[in-house]
N, C-alpha and C positions, 0 to 999 in steps of 0.2 A: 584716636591714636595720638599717644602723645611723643612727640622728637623725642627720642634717645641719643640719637647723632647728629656731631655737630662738630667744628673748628677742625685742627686737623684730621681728624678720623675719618671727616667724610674729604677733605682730600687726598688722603690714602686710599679711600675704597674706591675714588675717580681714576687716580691713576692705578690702581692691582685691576680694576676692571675694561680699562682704555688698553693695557699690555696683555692681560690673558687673550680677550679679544682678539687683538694683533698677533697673537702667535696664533691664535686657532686658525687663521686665516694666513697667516707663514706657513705654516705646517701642512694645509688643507685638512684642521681637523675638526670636528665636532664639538671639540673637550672647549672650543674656543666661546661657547652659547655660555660658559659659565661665567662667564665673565660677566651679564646681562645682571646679576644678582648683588655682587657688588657695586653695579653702577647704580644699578635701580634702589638700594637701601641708601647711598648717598642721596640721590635726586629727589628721594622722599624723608629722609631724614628721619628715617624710621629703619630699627634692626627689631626681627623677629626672636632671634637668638640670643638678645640681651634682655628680653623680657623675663626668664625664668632668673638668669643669673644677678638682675636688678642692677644694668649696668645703664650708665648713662652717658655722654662725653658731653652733652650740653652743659653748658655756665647755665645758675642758677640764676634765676632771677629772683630779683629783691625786689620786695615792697617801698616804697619811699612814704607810705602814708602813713605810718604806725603811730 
């Protein structure tokens, strides 16, 4: 598995998944376990969904030995 996510993206997916959370749990609702998806692609720094679309947010890393 290699990171796709990284720098801000995965602090946006921390907090959309820290707030959905919190409302499911305002609300008493269900809908709030969705949130568990976007915390969880931050924390592994891995997205499923940018696999087809070949989407990256990590900085490249460069060789320095060339």
């Amino acid at each position: 598995m290699k990171a796709n996510v990284g720098g801000l993206d995965k602090k946006l997916r921390i907090a959309a998944g820290i707030i959905i959370i919190a409302a499911g749990a305002f609300f008493k609702s269900w809908w709030g376990a969705v949130g568990i998806i976007p915390l969880a692609t931050a924390l592994i720094n891995w997205c499923p969904a940018y696999l087809p679309l070949g989407i990256s947010t990590c900085k490249a890393k460069t060789s320095d030995t060339e």
